[in-house]
SERO-4910 file (N, C-alpha, C, O; in steps of 0.05 Angstrom, whole numbers):
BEGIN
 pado doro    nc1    nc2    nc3   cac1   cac2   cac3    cc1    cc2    cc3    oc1    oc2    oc3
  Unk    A   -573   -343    590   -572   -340    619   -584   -313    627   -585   -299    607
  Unk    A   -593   -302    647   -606   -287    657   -581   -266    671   -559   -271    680
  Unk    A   -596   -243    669   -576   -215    680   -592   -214    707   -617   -215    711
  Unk    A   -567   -210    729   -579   -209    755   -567   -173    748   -547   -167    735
  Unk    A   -585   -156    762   -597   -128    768   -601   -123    789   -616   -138    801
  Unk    A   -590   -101    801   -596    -85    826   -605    -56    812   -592    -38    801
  Unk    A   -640    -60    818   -640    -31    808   -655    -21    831   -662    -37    849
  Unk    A   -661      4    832   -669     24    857   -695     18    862   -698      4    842
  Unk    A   -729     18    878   -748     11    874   -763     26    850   -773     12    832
  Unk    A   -765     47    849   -779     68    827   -774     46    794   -793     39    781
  Unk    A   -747     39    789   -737     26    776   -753     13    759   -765     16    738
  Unk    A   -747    -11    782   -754    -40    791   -781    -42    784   -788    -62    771
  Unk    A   -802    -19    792   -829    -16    791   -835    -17    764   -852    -33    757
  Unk    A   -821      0    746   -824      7    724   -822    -16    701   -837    -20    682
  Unk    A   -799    -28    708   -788    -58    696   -810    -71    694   -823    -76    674
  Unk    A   -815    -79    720   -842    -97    722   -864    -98    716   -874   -121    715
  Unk    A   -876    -83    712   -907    -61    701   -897    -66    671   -911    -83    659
  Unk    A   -874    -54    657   -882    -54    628   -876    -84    618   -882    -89    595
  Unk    A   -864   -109    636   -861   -128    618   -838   -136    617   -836   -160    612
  Unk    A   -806   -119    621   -782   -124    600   -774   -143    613   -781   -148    636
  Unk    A   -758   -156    599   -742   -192    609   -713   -180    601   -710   -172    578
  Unk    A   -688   -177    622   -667   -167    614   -650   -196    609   -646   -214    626
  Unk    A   -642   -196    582   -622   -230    585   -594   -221    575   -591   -199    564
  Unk    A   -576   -235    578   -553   -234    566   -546   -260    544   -548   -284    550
  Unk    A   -538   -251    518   -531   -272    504   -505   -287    506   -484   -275    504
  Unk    A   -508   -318    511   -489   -327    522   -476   -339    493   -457   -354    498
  Unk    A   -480   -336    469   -458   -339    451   -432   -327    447   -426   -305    457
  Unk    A   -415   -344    433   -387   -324    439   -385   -308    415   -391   -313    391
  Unk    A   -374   -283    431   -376   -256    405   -351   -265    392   -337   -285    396
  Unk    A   -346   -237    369   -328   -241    360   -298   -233    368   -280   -228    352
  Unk    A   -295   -234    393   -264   -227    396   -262   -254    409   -275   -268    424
  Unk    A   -240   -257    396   -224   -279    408   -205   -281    436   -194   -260    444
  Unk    A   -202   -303    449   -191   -296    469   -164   -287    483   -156   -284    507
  Unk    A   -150   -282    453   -120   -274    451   -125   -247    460   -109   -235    475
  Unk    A   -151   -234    449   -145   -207    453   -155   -199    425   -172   -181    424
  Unk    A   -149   -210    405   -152   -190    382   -187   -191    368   -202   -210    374
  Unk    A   -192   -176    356   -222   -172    340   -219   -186    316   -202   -181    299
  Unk    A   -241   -206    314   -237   -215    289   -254   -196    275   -273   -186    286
  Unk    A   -249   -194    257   -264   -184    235   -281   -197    215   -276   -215    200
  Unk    A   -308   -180    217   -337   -192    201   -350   -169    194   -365   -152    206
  Unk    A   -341   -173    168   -366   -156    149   -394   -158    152   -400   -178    164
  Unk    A   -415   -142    146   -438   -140    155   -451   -161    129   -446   -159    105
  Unk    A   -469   -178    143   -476   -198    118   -501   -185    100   -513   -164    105
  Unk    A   -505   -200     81   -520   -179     63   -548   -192     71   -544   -213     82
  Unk    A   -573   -185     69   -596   -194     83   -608   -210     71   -628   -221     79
  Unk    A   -595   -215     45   -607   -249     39   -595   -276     57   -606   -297     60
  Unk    A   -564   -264     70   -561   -289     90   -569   -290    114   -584   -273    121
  Unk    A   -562   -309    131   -568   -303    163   -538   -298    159   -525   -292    139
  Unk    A   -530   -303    191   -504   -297    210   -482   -313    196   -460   -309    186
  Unk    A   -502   -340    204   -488   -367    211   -474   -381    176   -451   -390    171
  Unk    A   -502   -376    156   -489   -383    132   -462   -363    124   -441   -371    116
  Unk    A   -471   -332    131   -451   -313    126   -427   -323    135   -406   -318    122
  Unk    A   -429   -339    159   -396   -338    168   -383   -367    146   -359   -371    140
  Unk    A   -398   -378    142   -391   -404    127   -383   -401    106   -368   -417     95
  Unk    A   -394   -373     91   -388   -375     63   -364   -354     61   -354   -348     39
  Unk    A   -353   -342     93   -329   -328     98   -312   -348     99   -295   -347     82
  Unk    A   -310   -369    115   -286   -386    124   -283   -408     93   -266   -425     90
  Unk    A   -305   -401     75   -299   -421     49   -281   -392     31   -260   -398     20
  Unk    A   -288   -372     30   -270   -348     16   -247   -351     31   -230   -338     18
  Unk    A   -236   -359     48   -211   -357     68   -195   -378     63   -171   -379     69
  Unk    A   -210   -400     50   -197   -425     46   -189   -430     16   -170   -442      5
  Unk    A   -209   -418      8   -204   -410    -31   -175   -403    -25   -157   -418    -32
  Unk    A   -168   -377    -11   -153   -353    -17   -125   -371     -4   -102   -367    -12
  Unk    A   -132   -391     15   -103   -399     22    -96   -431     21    -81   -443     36
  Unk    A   -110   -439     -2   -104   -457    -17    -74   -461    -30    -65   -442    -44
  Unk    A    -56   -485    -27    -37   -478    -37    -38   -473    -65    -53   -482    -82
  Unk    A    -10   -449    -68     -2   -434    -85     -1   -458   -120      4   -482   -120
  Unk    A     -7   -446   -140    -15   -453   -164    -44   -463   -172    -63   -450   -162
  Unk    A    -49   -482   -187    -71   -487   -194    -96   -495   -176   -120   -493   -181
  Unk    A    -80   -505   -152   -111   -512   -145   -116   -479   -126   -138   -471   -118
  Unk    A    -95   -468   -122   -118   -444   -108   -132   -423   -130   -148   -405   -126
  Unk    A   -117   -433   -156   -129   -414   -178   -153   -436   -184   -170   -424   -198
  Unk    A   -160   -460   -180   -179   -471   -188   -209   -466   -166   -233   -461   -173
  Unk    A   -197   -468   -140   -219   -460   -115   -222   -425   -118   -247   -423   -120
  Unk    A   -214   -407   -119   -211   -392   -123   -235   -379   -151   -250   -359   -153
  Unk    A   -227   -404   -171   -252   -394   -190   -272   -404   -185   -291   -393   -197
  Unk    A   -279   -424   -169   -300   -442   -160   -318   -424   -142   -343   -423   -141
  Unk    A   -302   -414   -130   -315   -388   -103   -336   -361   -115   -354   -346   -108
  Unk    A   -317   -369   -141   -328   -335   -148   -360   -347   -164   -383   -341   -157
  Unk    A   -355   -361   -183   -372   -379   -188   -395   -378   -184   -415   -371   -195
  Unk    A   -386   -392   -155   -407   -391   -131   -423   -378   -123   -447   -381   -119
  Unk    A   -402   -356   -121   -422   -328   -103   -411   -304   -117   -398   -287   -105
  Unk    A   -415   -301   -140   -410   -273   -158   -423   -254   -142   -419   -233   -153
  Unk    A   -439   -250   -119   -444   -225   -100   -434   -224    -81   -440   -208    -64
  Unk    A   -407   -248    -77   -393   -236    -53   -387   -213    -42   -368   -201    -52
  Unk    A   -399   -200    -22   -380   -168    -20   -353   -166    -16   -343   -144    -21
  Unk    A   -337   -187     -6   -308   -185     -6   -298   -196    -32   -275   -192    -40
  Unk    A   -319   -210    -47   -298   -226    -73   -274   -211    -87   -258   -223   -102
  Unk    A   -270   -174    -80   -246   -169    -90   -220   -184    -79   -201   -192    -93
  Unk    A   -224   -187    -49   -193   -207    -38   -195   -234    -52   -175   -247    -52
  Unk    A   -219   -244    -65   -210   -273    -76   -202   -266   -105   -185   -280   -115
  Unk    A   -213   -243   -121   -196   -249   -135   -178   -237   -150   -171   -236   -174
  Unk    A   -169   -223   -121   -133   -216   -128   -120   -233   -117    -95   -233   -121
  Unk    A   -130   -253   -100   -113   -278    -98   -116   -299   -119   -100   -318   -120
  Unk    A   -135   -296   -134   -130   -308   -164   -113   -306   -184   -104   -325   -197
  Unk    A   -107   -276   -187    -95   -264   -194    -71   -268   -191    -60   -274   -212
  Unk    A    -50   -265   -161    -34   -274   -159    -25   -301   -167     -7   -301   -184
  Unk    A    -33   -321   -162    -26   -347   -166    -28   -345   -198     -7   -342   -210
  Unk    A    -47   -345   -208    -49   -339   -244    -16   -323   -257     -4   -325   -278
  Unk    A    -14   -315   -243      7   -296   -262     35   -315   -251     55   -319   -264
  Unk    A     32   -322   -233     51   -342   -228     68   -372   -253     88   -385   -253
  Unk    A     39   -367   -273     45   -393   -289     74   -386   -314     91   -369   -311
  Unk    A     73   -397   -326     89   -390   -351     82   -367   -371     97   -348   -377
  Unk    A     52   -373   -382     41   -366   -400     23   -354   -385      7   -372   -382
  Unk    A     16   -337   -375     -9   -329   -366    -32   -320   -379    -26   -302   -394
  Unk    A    -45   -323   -379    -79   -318   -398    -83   -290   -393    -97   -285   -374
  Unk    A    -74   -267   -406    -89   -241   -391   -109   -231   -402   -119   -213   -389
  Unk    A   -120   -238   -426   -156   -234   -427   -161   -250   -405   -145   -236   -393
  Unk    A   -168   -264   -390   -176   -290   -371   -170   -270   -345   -191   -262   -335
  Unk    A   -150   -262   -333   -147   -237   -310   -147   -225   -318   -139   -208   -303
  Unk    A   -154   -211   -347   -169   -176   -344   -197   -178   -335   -209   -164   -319
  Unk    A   -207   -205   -358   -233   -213   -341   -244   -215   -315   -267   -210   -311
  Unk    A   -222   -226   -292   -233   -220   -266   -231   -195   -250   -246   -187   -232
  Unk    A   -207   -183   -262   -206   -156   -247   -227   -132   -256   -232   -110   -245
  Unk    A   -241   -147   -285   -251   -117   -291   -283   -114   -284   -296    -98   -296
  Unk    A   -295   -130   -262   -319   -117   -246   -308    -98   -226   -325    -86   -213
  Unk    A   -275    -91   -222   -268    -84   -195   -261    -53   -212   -262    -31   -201
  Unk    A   -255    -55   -238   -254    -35   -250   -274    -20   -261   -270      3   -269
  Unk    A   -302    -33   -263   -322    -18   -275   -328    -13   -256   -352    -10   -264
  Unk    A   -330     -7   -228   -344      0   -210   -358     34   -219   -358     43   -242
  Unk    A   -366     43   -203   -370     71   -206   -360     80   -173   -349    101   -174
  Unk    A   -361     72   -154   -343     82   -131   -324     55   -124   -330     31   -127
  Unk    A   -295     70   -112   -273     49   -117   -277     21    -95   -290     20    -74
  Unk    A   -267      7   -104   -268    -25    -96   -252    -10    -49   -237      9    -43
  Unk    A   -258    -19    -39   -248    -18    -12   -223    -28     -3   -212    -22     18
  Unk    A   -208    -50    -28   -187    -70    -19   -175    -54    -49   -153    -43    -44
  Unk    A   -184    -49    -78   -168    -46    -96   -176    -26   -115   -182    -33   -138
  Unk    A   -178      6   -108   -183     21   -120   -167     22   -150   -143     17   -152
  Unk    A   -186     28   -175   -173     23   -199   -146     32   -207   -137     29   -230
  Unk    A   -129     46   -184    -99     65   -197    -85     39   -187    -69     28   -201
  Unk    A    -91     28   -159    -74     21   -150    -75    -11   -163    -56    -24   -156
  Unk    A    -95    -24   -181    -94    -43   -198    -78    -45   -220    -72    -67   -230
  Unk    A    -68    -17   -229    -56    -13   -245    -25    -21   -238    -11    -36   -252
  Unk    A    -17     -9   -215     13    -15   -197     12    -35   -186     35    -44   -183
  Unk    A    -11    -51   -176     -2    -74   -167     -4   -108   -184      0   -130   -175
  Unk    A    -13    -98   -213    -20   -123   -226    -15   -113   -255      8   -120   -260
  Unk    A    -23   -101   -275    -23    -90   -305      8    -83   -309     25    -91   -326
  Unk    A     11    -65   -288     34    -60   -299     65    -67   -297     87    -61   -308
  Unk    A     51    -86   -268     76    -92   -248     75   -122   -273     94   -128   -287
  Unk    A     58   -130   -272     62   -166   -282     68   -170   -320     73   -192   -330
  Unk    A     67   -138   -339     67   -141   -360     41   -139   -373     45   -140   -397
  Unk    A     11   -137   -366     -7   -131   -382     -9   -121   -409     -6    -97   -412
  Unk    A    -15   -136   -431    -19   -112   -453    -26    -88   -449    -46    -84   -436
  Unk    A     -8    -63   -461    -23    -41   -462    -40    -40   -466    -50    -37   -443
  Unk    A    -58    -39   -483    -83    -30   -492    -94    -32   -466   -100    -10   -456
  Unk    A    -97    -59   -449   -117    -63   -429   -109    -54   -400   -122    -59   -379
  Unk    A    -81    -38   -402    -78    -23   -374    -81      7   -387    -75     28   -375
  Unk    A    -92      7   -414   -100     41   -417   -131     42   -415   -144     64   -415
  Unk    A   -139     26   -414   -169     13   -408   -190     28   -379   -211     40   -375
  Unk    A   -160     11   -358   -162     12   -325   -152     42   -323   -165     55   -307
  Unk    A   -133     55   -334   -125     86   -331   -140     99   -328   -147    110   -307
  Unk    A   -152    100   -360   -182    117   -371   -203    113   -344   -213    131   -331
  Unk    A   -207     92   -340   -233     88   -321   -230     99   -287   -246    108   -270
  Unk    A   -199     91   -287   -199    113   -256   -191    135   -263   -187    147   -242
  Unk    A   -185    151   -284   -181    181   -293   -207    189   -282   -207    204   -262
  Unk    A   -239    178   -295   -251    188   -289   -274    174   -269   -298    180   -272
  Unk    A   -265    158   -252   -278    151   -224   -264    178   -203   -274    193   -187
  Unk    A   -239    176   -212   -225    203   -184   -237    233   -207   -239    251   -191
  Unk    A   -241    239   -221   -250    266   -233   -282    265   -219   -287    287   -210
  Unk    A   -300    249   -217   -325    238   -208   -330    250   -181   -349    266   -178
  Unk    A   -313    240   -160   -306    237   -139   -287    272   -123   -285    284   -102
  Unk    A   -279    274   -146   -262    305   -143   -288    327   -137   -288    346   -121
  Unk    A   -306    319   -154   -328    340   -155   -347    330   -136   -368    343   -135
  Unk    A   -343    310   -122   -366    308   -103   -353    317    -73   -370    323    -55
  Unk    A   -333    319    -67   -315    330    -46   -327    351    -30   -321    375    -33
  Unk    A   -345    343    -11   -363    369      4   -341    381      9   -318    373     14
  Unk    A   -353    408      9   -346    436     13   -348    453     36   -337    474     41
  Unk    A   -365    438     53   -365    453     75   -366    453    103   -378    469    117
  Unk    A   -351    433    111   -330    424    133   -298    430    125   -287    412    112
  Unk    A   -283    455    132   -260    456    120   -240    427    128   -229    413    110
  Unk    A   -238    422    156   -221    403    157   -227    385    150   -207    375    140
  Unk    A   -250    367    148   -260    340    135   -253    346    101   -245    326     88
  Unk    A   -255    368     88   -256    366     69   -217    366     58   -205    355     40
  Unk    A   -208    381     77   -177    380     72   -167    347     74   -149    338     59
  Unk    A   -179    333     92   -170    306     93   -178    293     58   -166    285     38
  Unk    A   -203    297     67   -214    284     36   -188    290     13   -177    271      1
  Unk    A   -182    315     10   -165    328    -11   -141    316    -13   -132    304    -32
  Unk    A   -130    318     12    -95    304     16   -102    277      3    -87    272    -15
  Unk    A   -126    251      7   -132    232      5   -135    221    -23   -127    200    -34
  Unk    A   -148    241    -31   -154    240    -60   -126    253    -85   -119    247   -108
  Unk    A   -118    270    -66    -86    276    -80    -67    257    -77    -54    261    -98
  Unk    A    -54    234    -62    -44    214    -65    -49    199    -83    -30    190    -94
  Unk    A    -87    188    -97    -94    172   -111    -86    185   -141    -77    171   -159
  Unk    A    -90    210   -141    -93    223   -171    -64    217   -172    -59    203   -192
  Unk    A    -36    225   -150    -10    222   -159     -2    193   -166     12    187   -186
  Unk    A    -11    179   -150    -11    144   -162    -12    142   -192      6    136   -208
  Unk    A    -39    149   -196    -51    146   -226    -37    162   -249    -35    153   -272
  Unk    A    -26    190   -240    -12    209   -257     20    192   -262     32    195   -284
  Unk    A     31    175   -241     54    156   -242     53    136   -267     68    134   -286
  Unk    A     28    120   -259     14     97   -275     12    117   -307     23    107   -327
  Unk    A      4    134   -309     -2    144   -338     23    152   -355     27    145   -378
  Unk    A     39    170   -337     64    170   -345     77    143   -359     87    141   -381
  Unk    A     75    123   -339     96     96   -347     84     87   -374     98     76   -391
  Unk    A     62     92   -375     48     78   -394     54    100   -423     56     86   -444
  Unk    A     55    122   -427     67    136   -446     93    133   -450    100    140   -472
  Unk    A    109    124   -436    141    113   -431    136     84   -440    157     72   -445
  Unk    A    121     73   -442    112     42   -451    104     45   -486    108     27   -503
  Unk    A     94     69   -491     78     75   -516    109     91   -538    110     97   -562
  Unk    A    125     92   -520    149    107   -535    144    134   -538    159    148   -552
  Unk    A    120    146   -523    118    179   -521    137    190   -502    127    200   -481
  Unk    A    162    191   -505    182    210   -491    173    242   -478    171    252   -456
  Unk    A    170    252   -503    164    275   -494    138    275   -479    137    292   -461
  Unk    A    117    259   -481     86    260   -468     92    256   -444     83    272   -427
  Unk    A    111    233   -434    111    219   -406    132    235   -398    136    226   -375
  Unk    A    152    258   -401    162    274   -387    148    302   -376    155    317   -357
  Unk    A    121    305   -397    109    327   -394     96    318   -369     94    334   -350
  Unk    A     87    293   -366     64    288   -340     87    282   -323     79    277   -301
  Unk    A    106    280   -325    124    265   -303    132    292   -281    132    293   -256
  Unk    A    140    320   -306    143    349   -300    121    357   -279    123    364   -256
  Unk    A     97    353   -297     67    362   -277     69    353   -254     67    369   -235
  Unk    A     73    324   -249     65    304   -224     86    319   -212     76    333   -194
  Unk    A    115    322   -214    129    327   -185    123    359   -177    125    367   -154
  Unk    A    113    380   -210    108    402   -191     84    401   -174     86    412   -152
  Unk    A     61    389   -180     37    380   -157     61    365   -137     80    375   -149
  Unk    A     70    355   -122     81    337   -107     69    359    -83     51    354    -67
  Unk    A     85    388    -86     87    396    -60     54    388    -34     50    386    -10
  Unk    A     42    387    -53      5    382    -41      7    357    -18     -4    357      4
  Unk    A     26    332    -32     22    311    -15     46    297    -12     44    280      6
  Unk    A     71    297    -24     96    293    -20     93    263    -30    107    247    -18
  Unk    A     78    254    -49     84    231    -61    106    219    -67    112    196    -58
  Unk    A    124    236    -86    143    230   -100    173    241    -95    193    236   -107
  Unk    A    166    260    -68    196    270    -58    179    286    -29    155    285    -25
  Unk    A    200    300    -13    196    309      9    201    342     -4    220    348    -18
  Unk    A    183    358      4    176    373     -5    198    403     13    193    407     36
  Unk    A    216    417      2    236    434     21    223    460     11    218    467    -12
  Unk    A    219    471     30    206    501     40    227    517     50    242    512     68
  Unk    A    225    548     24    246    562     34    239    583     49    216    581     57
  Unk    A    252    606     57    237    621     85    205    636     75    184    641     89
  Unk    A    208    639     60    183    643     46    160    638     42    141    651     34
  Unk    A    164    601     51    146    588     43    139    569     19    123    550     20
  Unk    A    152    576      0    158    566    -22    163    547    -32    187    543    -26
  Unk    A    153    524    -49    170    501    -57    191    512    -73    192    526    -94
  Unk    A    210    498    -54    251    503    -63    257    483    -85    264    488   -108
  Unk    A    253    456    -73    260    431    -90    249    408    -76    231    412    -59
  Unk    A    260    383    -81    247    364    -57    268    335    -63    278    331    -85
  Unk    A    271    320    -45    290    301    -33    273    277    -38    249    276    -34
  Unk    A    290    255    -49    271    227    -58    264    222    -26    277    231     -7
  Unk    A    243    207    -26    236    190      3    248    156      5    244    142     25
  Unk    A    259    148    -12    266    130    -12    247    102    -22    256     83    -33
  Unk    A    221    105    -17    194     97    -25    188     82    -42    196     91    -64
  Unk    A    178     64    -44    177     54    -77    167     64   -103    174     58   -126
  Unk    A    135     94    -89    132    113   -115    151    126   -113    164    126   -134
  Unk    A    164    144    -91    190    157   -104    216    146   -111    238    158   -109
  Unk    A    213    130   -117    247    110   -127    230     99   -155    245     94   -174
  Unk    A    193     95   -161    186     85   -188    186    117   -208    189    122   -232
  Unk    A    180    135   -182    179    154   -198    211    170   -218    212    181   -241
  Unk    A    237    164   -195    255    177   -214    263    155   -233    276    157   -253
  Unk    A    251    134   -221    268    111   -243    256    112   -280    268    106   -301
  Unk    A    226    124   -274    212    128   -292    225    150   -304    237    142   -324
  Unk    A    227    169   -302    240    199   -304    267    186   -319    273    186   -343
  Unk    A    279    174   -297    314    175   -316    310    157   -338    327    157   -356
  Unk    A    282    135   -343    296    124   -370    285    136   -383    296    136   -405
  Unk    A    249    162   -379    243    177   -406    266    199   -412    271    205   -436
  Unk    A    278    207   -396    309    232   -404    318    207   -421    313    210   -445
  Unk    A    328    189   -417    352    165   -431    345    164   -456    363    164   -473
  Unk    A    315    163   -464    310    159   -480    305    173   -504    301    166   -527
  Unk    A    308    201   -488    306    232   -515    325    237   -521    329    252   -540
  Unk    A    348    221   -503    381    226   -512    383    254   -494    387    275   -505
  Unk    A    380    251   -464    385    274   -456    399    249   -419    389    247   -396
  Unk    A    424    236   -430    441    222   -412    449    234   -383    450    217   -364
  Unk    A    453    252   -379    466    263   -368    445    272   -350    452    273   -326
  Unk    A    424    277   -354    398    289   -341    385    263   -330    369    261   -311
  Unk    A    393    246   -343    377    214   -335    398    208   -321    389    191   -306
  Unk    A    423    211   -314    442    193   -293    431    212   -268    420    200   -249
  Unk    A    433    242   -267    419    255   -245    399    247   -230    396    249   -206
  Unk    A    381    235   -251    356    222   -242    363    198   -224    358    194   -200
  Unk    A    374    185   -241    377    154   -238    391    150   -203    385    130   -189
  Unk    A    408    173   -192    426    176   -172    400    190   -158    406    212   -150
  Unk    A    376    182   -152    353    196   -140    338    169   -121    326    166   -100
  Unk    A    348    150   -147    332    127   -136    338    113   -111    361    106   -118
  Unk    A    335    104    -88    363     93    -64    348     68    -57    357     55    -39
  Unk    A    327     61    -69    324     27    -65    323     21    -32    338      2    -28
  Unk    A    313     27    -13    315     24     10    300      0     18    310    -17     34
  Unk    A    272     -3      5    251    -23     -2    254    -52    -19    235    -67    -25
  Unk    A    279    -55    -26    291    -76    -44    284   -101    -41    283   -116    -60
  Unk    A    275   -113    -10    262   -139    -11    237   -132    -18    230   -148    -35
  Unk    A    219   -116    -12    191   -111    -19    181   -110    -52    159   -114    -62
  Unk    A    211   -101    -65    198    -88    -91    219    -97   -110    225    -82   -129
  Unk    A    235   -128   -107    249   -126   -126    262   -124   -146    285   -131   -152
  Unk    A    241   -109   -161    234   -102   -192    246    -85   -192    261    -87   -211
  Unk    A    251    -60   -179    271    -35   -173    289    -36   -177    300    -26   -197
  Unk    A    299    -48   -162    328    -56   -175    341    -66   -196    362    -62   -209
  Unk    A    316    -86   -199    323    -97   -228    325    -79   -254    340    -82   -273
  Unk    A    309    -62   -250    299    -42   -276    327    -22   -268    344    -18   -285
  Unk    A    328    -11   -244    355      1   -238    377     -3   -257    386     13   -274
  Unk    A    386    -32   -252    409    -44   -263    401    -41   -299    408    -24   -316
  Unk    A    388    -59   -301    373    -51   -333    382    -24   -340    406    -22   -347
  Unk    A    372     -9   -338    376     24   -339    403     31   -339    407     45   -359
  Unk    A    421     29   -327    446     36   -322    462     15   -336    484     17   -327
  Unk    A    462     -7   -356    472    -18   -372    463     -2   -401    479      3   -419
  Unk    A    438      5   -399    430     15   -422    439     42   -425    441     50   -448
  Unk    A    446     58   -404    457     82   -413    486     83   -410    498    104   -414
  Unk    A    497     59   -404    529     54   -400    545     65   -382    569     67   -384
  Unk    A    522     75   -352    541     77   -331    531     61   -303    510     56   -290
  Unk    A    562     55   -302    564     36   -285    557     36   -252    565     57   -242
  Unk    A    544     20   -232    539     33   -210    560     43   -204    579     45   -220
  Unk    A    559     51   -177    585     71   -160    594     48   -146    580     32   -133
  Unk    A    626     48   -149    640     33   -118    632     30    -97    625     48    -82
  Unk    A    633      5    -93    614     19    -54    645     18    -48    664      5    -58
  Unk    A    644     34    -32    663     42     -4    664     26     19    647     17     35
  Unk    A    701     22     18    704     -6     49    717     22     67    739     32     62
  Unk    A    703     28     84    719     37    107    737     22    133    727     16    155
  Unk    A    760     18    125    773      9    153    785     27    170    790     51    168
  Unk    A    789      7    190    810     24    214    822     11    229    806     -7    234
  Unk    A    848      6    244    856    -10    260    836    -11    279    818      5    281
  Unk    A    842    -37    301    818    -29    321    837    -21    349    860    -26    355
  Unk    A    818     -7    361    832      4    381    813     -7    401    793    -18    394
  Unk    A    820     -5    428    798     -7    447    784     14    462    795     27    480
  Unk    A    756     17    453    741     35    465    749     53    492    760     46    512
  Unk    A    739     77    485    740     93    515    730     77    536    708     67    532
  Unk    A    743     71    562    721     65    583    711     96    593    722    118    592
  Unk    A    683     84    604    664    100    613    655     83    628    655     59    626
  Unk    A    639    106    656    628    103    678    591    104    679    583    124    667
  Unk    A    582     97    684    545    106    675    538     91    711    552     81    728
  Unk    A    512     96    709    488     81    724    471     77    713    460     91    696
  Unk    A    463     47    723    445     30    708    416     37    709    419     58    722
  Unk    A    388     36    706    368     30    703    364     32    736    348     46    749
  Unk    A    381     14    745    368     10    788    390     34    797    385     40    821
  Unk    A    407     46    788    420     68    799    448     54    809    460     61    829
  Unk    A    457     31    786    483     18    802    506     25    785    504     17    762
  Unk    A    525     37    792    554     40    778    558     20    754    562     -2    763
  Unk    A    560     21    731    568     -1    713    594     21    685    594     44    674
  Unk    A    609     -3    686    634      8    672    630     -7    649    621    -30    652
  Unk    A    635      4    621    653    -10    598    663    -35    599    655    -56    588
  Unk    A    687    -30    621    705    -48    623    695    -69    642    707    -89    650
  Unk    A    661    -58    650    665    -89    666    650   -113    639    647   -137    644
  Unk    A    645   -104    617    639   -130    596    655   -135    575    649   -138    551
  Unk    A    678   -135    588    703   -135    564    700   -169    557    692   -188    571
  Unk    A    710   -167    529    705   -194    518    677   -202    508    675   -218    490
  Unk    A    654   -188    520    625   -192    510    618   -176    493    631   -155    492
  Unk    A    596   -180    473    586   -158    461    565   -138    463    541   -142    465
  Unk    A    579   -110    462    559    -90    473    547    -74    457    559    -65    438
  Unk    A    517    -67    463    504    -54    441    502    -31    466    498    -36    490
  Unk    A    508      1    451    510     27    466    489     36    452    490     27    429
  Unk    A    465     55    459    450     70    448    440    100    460    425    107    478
  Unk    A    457    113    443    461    150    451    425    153    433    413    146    413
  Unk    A    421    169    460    392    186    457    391    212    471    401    216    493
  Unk    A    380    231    458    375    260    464    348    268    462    332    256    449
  Unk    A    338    298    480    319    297    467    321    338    472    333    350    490
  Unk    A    309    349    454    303    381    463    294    395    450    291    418    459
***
């Protein structure tokens, strides 16, 4: 359809003399009419638009194929297909998923798909190599050997990457730093567990030592307390899943040097707040504390007779008198806020 224009004469003159045809494209973009942006990767220039979006909504259908074999079967069909997908890392960590789902899982067969995402030389955008390590090798049982494989290789993609860190924008480069210090603490986590996997006690307490004195840089693994000085004092779990994997890691390498008492300290670090997200926490929690033969803590029943609340007087929202007592029998949610 054509753009109607009000332009000034000088304009107008100008428009007309050189030729230009102003049109508007009447295809529909990509936002939808809910409001939200869909999202589209830039296609690679062997496709057009139109195949690009086709061979998106067939990766979309791989990936949400029901759960077991046939989305692990579409899923390998996809990749197959189009081994230059630029998103194929989301298909196949949804391969992945469903695969490990089986009984027996093949893990030469998923080391094999994850490890183009591992040889990269700059990290994958959806699955940088540390965080492959935590979210699949080590979380699902991988042979060692082949999660010391993926270690080694992001040891030195982030050492790579450390040294390319321009230098001379201070604040761009401080971001970079904090950014890149989260990944190295990930990976320093991942390396640890895996020396705690190898039966190196003393190795995986030495890096476990290092990682929380680095903490203060990015507060990975605890909240970092500053004394008037300035100083790292000590630091407070976050509740987190690396800081609840990190002391859980800690209390079973102490458990394991025969240093109990230092590992229950630990162990009383971990607070599980994340427990639907990360079930395995807990699990290993409990594990842990059978194995060193102490038992959780009592939870605590607090009672009290009930009494009936203070009445109180307020104004509402429109400025109208409202009492306590005028919703007796109903249930009331009170919410005290301050601010200064």
């Amino acid at each position: 359809m054509r753009a109607s224009l009000c332009l000034p004469p000088l304009m107008l003159a100008l428009v007309v003399a050189s030729g230009v045809s102003c049109s508007v494209d009447s295809r529909p973009s990509a936002s939808r009419t809910d409001g939200s942006v869909e999202r589209r990767s830039t296609p690679p220039l062997k496709w057009g638009m139109h195949e690009w979006r086709d061979v998106q909504d067939e990766a979309e259908a791989a990936m949400k194929a029901s759960r077991g074999d046939t989305r692990i079967e579409r899923c390998k069909a996809f990749l197959d297909k189009y081994p230059d997908y630029p998103e194929a890392d989301l298909v196949r960590g949804e391969f992945v998923k469903a695969a490990i789902d089986k009984a027996n899982p093949d893990f030469v067969q998923l080391d094999a798909v994850l490890r183009p995402i591992v040889d990269r030389t700059s990290p994958s955008e959806y699955y940088p190599p540390e965080s492959l390590l935590e979210l699949y090798y080590l979380k699902d049982g991988f042979p060692t050997e082949m999660s010391e494989v993926v270690a080694r290789k992001a040891r030195e993609q982030l050492t790579r990457e450390r040294q390319e860190i321009d230098l001379g924008d201070p604040k761009r480069r401080a971001q970079k730093l904090r950014k890149w210090g989260l990944r190295d603490a990930s990976l320093s986590l991942s390396e640890a567990r895996l020396l705690l996997a190898k039966k190196d006690y003393p190795g995986a307490l030495r890096a476990l030592q290092a990682l929380e004195a680095a903490n203060a840089r990015v507060g990975y693994v605890g909240l970092p307390l500053i004394d008037a000085r300035g100083r790292v004092a000590g630091s407070i779990p976050r509740g987190t899943m690396p800081s609840d994997r990190f002391n859980l890691t800690f209390a079973a390498a102490l458990a394991r040097s025969g240093r109990r008492e230092e590992a229950i300290a630990r162990l009383d670090r971990v607070r599980d707040f994340e427990g639907g997200n990360y079930p395995e926490i807990g699990r290993e929690t409990e594990a842990l504390r059978r194995e060193i033969e102490f038992p959780p803590p009592p939870r605590d029943a607090v009672r009290a007779e009930p009494k009936p609340a203070a009445d109180f007087r307020l104004k509402d929202l429109q400025g109208r008198p409202v009492a306590l007592s005028d919703f007796r029998g109903r249930v009331v949610l009170v919410m005290f806020w301050a601010t200064w």
